[in-house]
MINU-775321 format. One line per 2 residues: their letters; for each residue y, x, z of N, C-alpha, C. Coordinates in Angstrom, 2 decimals. Each point is the difference from the previous one (the first is absolute). Layout:
BEGIN
A> Y:X:Z:Y:X:Z:Y:X:Z  ... .
//
This chain:
BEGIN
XX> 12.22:15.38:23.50:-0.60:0.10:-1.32:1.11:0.13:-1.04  -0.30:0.37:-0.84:0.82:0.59:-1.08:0.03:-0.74:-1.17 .
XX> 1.25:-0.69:-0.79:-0.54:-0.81:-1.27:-0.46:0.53:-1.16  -0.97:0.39:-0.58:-0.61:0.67:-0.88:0.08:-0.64:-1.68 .
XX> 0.01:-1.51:0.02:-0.13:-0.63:-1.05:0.32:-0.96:-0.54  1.27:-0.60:-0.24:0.47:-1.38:-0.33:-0.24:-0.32:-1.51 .
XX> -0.16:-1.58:-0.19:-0.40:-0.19:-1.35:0.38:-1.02:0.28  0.67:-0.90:-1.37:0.53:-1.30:0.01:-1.18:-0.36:-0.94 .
XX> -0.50:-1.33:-0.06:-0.52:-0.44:-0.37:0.12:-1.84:-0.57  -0.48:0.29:-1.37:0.19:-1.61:-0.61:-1.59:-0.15:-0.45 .
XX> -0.42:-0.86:1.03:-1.22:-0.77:-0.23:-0.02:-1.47:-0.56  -1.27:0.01:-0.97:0.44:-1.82:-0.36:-1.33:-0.22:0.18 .
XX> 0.28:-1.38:0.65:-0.82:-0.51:0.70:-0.09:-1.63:-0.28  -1.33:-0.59:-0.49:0.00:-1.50:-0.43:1.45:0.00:-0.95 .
XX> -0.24:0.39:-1.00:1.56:0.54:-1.03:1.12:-0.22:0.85  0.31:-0.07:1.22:1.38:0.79:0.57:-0.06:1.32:0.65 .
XX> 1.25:0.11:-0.58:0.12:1.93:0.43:0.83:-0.33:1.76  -0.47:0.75:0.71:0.38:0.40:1.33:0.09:1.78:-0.23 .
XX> 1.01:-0.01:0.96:0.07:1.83:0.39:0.13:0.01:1.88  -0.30:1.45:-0.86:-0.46:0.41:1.76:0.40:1.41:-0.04 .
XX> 0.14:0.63:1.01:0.32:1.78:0.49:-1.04:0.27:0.75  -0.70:1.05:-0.54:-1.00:0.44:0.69:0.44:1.58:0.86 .
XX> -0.21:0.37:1.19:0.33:1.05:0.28:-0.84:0.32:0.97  -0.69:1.34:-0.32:-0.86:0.80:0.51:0.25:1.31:1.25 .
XX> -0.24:0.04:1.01:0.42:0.59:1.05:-0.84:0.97:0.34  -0.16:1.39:0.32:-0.82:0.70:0.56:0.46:0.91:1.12 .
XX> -0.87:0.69:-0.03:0.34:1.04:1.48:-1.26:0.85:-0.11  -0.12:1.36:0.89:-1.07:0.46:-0.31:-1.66:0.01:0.69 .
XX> -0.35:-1.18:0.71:-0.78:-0.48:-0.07:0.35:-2.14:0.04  0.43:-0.31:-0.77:0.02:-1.47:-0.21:0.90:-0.15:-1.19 .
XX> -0.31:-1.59:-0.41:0.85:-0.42:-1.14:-0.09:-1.46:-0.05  1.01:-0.89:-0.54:0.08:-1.16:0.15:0.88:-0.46:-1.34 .
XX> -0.97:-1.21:-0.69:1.06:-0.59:-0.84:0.42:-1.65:0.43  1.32:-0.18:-0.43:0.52:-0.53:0.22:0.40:-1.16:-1.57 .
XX> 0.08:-1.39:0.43:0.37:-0.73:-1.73:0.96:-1.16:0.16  0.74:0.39:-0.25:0.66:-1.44:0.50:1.36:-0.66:-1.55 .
XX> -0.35:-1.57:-0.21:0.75:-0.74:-0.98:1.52:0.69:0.22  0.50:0.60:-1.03:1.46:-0.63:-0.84:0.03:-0.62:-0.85 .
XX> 1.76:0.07:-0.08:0.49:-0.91:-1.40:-0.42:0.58:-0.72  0.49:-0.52:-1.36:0.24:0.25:-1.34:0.82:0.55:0.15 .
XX> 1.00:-0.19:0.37:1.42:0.86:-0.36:-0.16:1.49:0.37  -0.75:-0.14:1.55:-0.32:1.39:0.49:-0.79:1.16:-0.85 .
XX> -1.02:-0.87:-0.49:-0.99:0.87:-1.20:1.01:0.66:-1.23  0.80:-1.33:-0.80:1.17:0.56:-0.42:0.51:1.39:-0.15 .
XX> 0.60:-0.38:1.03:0.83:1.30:0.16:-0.73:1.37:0.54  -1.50:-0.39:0.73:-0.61:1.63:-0.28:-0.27:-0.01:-0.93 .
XX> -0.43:-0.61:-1.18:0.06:1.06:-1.08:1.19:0.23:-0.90  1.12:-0.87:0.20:1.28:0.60:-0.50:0.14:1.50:0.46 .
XX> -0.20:0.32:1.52:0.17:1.25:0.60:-1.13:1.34:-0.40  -1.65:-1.14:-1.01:-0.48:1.30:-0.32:-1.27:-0.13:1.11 .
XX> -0.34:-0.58:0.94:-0.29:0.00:1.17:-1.03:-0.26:-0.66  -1.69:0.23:0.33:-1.42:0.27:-0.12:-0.28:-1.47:0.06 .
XX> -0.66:-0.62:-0.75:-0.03:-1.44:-0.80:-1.72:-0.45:-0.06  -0.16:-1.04:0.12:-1.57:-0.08:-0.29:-0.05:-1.35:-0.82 .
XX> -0.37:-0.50:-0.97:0.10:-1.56:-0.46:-1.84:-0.34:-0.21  -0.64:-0.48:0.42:-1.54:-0.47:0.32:-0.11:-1.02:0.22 .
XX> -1.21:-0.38:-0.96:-0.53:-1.39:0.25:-0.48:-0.02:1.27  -0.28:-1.15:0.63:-0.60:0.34:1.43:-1.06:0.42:0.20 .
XX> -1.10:-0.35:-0.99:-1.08:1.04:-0.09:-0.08:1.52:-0.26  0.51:0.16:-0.24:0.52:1.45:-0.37:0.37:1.02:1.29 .
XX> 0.39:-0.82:1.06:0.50:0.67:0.99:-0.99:0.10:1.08  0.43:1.45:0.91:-1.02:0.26:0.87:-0.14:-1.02:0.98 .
XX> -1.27:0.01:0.61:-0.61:-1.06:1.20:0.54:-0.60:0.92  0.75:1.06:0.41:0.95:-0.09:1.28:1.39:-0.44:0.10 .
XX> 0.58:-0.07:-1.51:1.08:-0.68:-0.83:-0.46:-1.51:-0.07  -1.71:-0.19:-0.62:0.51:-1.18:-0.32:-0.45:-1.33:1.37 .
XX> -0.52:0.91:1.23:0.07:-0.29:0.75:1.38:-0.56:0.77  0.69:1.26:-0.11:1.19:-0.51:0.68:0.62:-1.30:-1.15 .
XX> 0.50:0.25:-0.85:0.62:-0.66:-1.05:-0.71:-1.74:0.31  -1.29:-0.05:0.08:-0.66:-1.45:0.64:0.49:-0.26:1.31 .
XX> -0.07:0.79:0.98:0.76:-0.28:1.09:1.37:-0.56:-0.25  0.83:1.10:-0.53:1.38:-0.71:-0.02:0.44:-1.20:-0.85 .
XX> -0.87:-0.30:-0.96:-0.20:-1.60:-0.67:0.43:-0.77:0.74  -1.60:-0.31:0.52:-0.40:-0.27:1.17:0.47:-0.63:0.92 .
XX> 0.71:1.07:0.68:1.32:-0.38:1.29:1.40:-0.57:-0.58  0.31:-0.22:-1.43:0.89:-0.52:-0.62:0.03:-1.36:-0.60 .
XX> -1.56:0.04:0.25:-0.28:-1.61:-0.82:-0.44:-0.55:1.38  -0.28:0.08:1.18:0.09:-0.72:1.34:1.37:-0.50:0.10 .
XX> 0.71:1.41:-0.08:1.38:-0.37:0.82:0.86:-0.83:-1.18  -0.28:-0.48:-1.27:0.90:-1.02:-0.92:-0.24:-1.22:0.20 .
//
């Protein structure tokens, strides 16, 4: 599959901001997205570089974002 779509993303959530990279994969019959937490620093510097940016309340964001984004909470507030 082919990477078709990266987007950094700053979501705030219960007023803290978390980011995440979203990247979208296709091929010509399938497609898969993918979401997974960075830093701050990482978000940073994609848009120092210009790099395709998203800043959303968490409502704001699609289904399957704020799905994952609860997942990875989630698995962060077990493992503290």
């Amino acid at each position: 599959m082919k990477l078709v779509r990266r987007v950094y993303m700053k979501i705030n959530y219960k007023d803290k901001e978390h980011y995440f990279l979203e990247r979208a994969y296709a091929c010509e019959c399938d497609g898969e997205i993918k979401v997974d937490q960075i830093t701050k620093e990482t978000f940073d510097k994609a848009v120092k570089e210009g790099k395709r940016v998203e800043i959303k309340a968490f409502e704001d964001t699609k289904r399957y974002i704020q799905n994952r984004v609860l997942n990875i909470l989630e698995n962060d507030r077990k493992c503290s």
